[in-house]
MIFI-799222 format. One record per residue: residue in one letter; x, y, z of N, C-alpha, C in turn. Coordinates in steps of 0.1 Angstrom, whole numbers, plus 5000, padded with zeros to 4 digits. Layout:
! MIFI-799222
aXYZXYZXYZ...
! end
This chain:
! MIFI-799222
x500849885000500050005000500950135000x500250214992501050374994499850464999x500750604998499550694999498850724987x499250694980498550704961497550564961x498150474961497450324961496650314977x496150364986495850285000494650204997x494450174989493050034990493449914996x492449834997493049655002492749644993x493249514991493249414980491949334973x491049304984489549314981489049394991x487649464982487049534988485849494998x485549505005484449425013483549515015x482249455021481149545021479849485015x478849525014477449445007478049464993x477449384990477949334975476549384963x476849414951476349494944475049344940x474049394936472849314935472849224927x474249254912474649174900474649114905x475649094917476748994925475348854926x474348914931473348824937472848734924x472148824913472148784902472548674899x474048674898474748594888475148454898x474948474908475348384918473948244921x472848354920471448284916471048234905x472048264897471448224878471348064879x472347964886472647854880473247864868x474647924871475647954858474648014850x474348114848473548184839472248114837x472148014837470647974828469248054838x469048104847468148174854466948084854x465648174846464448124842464248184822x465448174817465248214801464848114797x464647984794464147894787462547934790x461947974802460747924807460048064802x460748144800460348304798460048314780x460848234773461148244760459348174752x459248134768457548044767456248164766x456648244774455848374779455248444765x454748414764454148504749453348644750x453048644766451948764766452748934768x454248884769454948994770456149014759x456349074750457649084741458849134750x459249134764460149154768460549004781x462049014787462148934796462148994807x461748894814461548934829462048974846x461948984852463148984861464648984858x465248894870466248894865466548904851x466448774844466348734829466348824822x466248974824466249084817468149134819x468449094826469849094825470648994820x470248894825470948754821471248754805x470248774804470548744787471348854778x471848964787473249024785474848894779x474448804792475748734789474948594776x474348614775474448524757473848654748x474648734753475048854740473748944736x472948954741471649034741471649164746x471149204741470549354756469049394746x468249364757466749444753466649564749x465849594740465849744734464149754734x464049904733462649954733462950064721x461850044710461850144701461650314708x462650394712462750504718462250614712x461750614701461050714688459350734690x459050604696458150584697457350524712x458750564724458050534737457250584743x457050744742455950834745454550804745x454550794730453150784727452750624729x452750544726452750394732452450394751x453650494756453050484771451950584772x451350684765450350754762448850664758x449550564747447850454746448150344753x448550384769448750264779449150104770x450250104763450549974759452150024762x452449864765454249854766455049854761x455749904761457049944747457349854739x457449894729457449784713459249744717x459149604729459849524732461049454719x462249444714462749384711464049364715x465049274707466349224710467649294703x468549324708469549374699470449254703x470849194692472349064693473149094689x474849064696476149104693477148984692x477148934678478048814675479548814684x479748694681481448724690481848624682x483148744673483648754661485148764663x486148724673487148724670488048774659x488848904660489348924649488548974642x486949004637486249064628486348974618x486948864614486448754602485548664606x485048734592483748584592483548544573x483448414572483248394556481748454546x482248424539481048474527479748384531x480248264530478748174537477948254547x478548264559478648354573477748484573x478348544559477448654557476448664553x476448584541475048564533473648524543x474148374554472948384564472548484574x473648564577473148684585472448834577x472948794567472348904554470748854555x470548714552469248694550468148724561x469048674578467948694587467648814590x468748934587468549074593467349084583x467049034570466049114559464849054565x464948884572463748844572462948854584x464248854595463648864609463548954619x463849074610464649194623463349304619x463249384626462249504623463149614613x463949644619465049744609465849694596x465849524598466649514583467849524584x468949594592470049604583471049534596x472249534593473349464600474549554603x474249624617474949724618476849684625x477949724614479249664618479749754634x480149704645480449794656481949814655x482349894663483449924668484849854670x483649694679484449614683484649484673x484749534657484849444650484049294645x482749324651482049224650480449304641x479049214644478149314641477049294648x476149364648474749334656473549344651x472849264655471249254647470549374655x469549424655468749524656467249464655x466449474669465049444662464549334662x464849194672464649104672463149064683x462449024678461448994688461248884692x460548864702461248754713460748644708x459948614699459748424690461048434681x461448504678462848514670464248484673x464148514689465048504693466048354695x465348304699466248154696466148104685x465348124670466048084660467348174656x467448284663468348364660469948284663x470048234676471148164677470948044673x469647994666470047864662470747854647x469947944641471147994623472048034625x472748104636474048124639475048054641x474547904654475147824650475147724643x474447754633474347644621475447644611x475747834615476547864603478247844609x478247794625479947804633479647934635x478448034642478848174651478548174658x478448204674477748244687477748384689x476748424700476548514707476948564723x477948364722478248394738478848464746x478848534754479948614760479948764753x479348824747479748934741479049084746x478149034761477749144768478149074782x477849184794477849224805479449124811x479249084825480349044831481748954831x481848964812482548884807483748904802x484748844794485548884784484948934771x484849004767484049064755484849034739x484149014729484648984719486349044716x487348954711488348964711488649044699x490149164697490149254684491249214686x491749224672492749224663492949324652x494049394654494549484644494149434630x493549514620493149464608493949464594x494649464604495949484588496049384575x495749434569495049304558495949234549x496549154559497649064553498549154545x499349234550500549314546501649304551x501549224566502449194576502349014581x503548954577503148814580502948774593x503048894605502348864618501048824616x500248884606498648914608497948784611x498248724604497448574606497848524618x499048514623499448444635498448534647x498748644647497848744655496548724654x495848694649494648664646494348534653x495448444650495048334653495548264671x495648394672496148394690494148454700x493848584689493148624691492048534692x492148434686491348384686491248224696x492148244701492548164710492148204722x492448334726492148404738490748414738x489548414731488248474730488648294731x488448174731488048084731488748024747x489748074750490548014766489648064777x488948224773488348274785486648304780x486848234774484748194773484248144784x482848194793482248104800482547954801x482347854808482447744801481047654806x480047714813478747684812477947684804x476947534803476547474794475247534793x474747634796473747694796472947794785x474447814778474247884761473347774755x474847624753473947524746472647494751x472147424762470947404767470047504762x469847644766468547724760468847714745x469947764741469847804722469547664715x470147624716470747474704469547324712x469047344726468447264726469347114730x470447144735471447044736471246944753x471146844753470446774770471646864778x470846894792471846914798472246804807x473546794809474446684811474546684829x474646594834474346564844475646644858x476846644850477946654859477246814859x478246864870478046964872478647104868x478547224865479247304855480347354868x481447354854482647474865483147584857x483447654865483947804857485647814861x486447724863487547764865488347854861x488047984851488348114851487848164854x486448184850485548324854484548264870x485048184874484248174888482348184887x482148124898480748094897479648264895x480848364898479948494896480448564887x481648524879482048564865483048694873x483148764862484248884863482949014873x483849094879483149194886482349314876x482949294865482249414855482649344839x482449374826482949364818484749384814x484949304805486249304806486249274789x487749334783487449394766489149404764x489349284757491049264755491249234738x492649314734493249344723494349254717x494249204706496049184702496149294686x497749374694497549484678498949464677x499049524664500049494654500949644654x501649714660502149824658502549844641x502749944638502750054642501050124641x500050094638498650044634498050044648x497050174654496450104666494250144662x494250044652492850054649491750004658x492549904667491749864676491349964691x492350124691492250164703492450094717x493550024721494049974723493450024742x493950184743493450214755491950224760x491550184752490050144755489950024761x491049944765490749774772491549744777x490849634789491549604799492249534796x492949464786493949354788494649364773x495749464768496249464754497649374752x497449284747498749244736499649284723x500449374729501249434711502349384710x501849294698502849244691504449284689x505249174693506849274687507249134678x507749174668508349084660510049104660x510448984654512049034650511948924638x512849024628512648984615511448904606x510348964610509448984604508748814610x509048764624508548644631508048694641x506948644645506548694662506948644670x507648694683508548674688507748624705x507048744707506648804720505548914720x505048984729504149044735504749164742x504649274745504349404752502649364758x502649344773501249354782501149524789x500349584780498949644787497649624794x497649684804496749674815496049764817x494749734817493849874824493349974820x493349974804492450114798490750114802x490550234796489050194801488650384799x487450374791486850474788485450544795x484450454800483750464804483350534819x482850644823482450714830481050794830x480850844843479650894848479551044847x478451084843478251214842478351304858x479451394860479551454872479951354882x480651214884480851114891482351134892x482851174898484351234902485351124899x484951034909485250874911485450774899x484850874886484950774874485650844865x486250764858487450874847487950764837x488350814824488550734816490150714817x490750624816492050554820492650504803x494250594799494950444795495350324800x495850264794496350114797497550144805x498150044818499550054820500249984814x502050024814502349934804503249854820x502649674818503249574825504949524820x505149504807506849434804506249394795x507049304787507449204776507749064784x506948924774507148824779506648724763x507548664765507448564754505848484747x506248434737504648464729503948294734x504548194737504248104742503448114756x503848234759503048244774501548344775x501348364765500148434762499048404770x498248254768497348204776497248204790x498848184794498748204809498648314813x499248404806499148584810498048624809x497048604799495448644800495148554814x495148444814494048384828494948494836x496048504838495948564853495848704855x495848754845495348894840493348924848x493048794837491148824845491248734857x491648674862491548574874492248704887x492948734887493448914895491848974895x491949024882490549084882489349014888x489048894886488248834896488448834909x489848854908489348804928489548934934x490249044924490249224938489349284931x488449264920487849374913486549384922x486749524924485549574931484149504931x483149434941481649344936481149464945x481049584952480149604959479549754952x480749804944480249884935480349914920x479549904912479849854898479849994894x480250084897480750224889482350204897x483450114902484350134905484549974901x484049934894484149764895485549764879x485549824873486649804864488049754865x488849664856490349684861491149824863x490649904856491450024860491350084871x490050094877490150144889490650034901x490749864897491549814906493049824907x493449884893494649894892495150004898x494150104899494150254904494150194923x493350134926493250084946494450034946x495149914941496249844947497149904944x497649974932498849984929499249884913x499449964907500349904893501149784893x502149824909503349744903502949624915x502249604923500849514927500449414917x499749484912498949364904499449334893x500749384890501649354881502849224890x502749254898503349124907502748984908x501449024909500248884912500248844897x500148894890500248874876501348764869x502548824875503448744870503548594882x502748594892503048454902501848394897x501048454892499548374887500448294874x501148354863501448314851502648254850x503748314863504648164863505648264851x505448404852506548464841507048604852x508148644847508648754850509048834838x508248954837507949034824509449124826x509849084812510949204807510749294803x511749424804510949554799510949564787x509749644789509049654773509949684759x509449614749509949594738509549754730x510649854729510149934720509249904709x508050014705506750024697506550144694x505550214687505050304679503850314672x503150374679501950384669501550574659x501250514647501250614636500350644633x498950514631498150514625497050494633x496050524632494650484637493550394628x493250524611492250494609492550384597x491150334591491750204577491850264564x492950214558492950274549492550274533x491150304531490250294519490350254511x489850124498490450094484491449984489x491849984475492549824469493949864479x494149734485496049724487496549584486x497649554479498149414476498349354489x498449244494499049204503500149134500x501249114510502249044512502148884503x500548844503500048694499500348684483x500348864481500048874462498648834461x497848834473496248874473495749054472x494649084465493749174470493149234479x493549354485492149344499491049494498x490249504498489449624494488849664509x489149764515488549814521486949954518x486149914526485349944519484450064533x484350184529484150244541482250224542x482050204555480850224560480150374564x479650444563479350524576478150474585x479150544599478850454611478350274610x479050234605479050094603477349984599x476850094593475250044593475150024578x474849874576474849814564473249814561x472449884549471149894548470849934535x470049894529470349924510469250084507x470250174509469350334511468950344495x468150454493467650484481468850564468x469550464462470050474452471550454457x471850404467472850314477472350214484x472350074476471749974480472949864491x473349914496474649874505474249774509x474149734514473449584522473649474508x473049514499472449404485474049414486x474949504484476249534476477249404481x477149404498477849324498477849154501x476049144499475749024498476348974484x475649064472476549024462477748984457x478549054464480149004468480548914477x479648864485480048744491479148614484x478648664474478248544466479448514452x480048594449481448534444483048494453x482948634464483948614469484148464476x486048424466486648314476487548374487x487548524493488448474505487448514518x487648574525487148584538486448754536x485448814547485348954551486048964567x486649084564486749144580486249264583x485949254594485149414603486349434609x486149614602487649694615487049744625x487949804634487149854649487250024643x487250024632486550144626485250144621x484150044621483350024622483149984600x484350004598484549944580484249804575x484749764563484549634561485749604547x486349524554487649474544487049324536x487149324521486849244516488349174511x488349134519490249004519490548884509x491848894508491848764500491248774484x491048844479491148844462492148814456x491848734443492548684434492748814423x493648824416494048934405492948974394x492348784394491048754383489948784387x489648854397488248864408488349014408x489249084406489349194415488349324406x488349274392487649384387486349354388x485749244387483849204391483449294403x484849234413484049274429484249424429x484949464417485249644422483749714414x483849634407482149694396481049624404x480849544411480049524423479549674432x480949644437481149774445480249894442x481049944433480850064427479350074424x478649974417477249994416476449974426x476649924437475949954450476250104458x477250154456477850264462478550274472x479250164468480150144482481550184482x481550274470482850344466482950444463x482050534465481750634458483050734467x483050864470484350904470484150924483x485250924492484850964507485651064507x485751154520486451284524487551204535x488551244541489451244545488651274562x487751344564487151404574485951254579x485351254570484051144569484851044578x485850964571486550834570487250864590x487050964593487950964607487251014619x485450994612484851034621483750914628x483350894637482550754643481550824653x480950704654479750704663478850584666x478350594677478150484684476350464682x476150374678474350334677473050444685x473050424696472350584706470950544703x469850634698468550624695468450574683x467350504678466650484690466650334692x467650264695467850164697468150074713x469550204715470150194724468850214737x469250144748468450164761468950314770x470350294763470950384775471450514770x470950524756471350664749470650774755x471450914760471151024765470551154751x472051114740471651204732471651154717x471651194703471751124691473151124693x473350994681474850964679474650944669x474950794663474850754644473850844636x472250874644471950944632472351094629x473051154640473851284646474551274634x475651214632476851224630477151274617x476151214602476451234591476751394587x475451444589474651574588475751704597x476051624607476851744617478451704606x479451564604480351614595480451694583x479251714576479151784569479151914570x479051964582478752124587480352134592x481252024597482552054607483452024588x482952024581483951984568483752134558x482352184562481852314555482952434564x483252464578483952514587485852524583x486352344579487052344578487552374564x486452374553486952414541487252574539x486352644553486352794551487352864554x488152774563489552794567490852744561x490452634552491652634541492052484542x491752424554492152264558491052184557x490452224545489052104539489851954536x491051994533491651834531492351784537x492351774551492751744561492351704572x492151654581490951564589491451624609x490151584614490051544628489451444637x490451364641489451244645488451304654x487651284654486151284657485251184659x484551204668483551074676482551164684x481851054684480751144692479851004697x479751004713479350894717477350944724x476550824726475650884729474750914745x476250834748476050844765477450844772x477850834786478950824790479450664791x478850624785479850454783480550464775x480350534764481550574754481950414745x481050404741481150304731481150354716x481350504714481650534700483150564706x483550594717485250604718485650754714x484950834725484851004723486251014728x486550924743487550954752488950934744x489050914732490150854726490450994717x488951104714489451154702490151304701x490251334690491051504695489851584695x488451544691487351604696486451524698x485951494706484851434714483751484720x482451454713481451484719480551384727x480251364744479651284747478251374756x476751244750475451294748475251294763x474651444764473751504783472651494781x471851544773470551524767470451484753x468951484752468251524733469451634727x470351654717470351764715471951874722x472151804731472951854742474451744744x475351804744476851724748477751804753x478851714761480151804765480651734752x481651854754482951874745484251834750x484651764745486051694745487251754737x488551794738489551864735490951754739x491751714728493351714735493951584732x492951474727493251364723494351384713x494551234710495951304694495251154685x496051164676495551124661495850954658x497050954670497450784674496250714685x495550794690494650724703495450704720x496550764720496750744733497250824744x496150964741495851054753494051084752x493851084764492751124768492551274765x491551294760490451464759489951524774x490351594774489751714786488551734784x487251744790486251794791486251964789x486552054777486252174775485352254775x483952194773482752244772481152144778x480952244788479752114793478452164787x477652024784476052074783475952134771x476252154759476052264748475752224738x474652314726474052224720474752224704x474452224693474852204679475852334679x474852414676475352514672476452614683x476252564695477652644703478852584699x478552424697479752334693480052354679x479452424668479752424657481252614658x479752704666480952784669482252784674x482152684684483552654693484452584683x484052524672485352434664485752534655x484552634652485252724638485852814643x486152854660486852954665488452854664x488452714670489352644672490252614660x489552554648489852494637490552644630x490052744629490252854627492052944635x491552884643493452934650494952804646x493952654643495152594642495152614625x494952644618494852694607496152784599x496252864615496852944612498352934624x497552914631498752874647499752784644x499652644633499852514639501752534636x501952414640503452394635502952284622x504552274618504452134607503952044610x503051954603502351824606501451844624x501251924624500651924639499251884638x498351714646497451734643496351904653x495251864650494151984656494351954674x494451774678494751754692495451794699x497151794692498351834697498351984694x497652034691497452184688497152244700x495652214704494652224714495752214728x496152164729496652114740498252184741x499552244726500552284727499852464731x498952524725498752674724497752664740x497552594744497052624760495252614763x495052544753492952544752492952444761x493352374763493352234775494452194778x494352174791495652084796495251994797x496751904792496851774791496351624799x495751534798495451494807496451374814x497251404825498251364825497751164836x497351184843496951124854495351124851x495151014850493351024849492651024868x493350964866492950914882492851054891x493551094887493851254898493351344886x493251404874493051544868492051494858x491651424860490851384843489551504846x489251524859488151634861488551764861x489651794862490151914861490052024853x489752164856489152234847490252264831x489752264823489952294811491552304809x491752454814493152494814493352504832
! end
């Protein structure tokens, strides 16, 4: 213990109500089979309205339309949002085609929106739907397990599209780790698949009988490339190679974006950096990475339940200790790295294979065939010839991989006639947002449908000042969970109301400083003012190559955020 670190090691005290929850589920299975019976309500019940978080669900209420519905005394037009767990963001052309088909045939919305985290989500499912939902899934080799609430959450992998002969190996670790620290209760199979349940009894020998204290969201990335946002999760792997073999690991520990509006106590955190330790030891270094987190992460309060803020109670070089006696390694120091890049990079690039790879930009990752942009049709069509694989980036894009030389002009005139190529801006391509209304349960303000209409206004600004061709990462999340990844950007807007956001300042263009809160509460148009005063000085202020982040933060508009733990609340300048 210090005076910086004075926590114990577990925290004691009544334990948060999850805790009860998940302890009462019988390994998750609750009462969801018997509920899925209930016809007289389109929503789950009780507990079960959580539970089915952890087989990858979260309940939605059409939010467009909750007023008036609780106005003609009926209950909110009940449906399901599902979040595949996609390892790495590959999935095959088969893979797609049946998810192409159920979003058209079984979803209210239709379309198949790609997230963040490299995977995608159905939209709109109602509750007779619901279990053929995971039963086509796994018909096709895909689950839903694990990819919400107190789990390891779908695994990312840098998307570098076979340019680097790490990539596949990386991938194929990634995929290891999303399969070492899966639930291992049989309770997915039993309700979805209809599988007997087996008489012995279930054990969780990683995630313990009450699973992880909060969600948990781990990386393997490929320097110099950090597309995955790396400080966004608790448990990163960066890759170091030597002569072009993977060698080893750099372990980060502890990012984490998510915070409370006016909650002092909550703050968005990078990763620490732990050492370097050889690449054979990967599996043991994850278990003892979430097994730590199991046994000191906070259960009595889930707004402090994160690894970061346990990493923040004990001490760093703490849980960096238990770490290495859980895994049986002692971490070397870190292997020099570099990150340059963030966003993906648009159009054809050869790979290393002497394959094709087309990246193909989405905005905000929502695949739906619009009026004279039939997107959706575009890429089912291309996965009815394509022989290699698709991947989702954690830019919410979509890499069509693996082309042959002889393929490459069909699938580009494919493309092109759906509109999935049409020309993008430099600004568009580096701006994101997170789903919000009216989908989301927990959206404060718009996000995805925010986002288009407002870059066009911050691109009109920046053309007025002379840097139209030149970009700002930008995000705009629609609550403080920050799942469009505001806290990463050089401007960030996260939703207070309808209409209403703070303003974020100071991030940089690699993803690995946090934004100051510069502006609270304000609506379009103050934020439109505040960038064209801002955009407008680095215009003219900047040095060479300076992004708008490192600007903000060198000429004195925000201070830096040095220490989240201690200044992340700190005023402005």
């Amino acid at each position: 213990m210090s005076d910086k670190h004075p926590g114990p090691l577990v925290v004691e005290g009544k334990l948060a109500d999850a805790e009860r929850l998940k302890k009462q589920s019988n390994y998750l299975r609750g009462t969801i089979k018997e509920d899925l019976e209930e016809g007289l309500t389109g929503g789950f019940t009780g507990d079960n309205f959580l539970l089915i978080r952890f087989h990858g669900m979260y309940q939605q209420d059409d939010r467009d339309i909750r007023a008036e519905r609780a106005e003609q005394k009926l209950e909110p037009r009940h449906a399901m949002m599902l979040r595949c767990r996609l390892p790495g963001g590959i999935i095959t052309p088969t893979q797609w085609l049946a998810i192409d088909k159920f979003a058209t045939d079984k979803t209210i919305y239709g379309s198949i929106r790609l997230t963040n985290r490299q995977t995608f989500q159905f939209h709109g499912i109602l509750k007779k739907n619901v279990k053929p939902t995971h039963q086509m899934l796994h018909e096709v080799g895909l689950d839903a397990l694990a990819t919400a609430n107190d789990v390891n959450r779908n695994v990312l992998c840098t998307s570098n599209p076979v340019e680097s002969e790490l990539h596949q190996e990386a991938y194929e670790w990634a995929k290891k780790l999303s399969e070492h620290l899966l639930p291992r209760t049989r309770a997915y199979a039993e309700i979805w698949w209809d599988k007997e349940k087996v008489a012995t009894t279930d054990e969780e020998p990683i995630l313990g009988e009450t699973y992880l204290p909060r969600k948990f969201k781990t990386t393997v990335v490929i320097p110099p490339h950090n597309d995955v946002d790396l400080h966004a999760n608790d448990l990163n792997f960066v890759a170091v190679a030597e002569h072009g073999k993977l060698v080893g690991f750099n372990l980060l520990v502890g990012g984490g974006l998510s915070i409370e509006h006016g909650n002092k106590a909550t703050y968005a955190r990078t990763a620490s950096e732990f050492g370097y330790f050889p690449v054979e030891k990967i599996l043991d270094v994850a278990e003892a990475v979430v097994t730590t987190q199991r046994d000191w992460g906070n259960r009595t309060d889930r707004k402090n339940a994160k690894t970061k803020y346990t990493l923040e109670r004990v001490g760093v070089e703490t849980f960096k200790a238990e770490v290495e006696k859980r895994a049986g390694v002692t971490f070397e120091p870190i292997r020099p790295y570099e990150f340059t890049t963030r966003g993906d990079r648009i159009g054809w690039i050869k790979g290393i294979d002497n394959k094709w790879h087309l990246t193909l930009f989405i905005e905000n990752g929502r695949l739906l065939d619009y009026p004279g942009r039939p997107l959706k049709s575009g890429i089912a069509e291309i996965a009815k010839i394509h022989q290699g694989d698709f991947r989702l980036t954690a830019n919410q894009n979509l890499i069509v991989a693996g082309v042959p030389e002889s393929e490459k002009a069909q699938i580009e005139a494919i493309a092109r006639e759906h509109g999935l190529m049409d020309h993008v801006t430099a600004q568009r391509e580096n701006s994101m947002a997170c789903v919000a209304f009216p989908t989301c349960p927990l959206a404060m303000a718009e996000a995805e449908r925010f986002l288009p209409a407002f870059v066009t206004k911050v691109e009109g600004i920046m053309h007025a000042h002379g840097v139209g061709d030149e970009h700002i990462v930008l995000r705009v999340t629609g609550c403080p969970n920050g799942c469009g990844r505001a806290m990463l950007a050089e401007l960030g807007l996260v939703g207070k109301a309808p209409g209403r956001y703070n303003l974020h300042l100071g991030g940089n263009r690699s993803g690995t400083r946090i934004p100051r809160m510069y502006r609270e509460n304000i609506n379009e148009s103050e934020i439109l003012a505040t960038i064209d005063e801002l955009v407008g000085r680095w215009a003219t202020e900047r040095q060479a190559a300076e992004g708008f982040g490192d600007f903000t933060i060198r000429a004195g508009i925000v201070a830096p955020v040095l220490d989240p733990a201690r200044d992340f609340w700190e005023e402005a300048k």
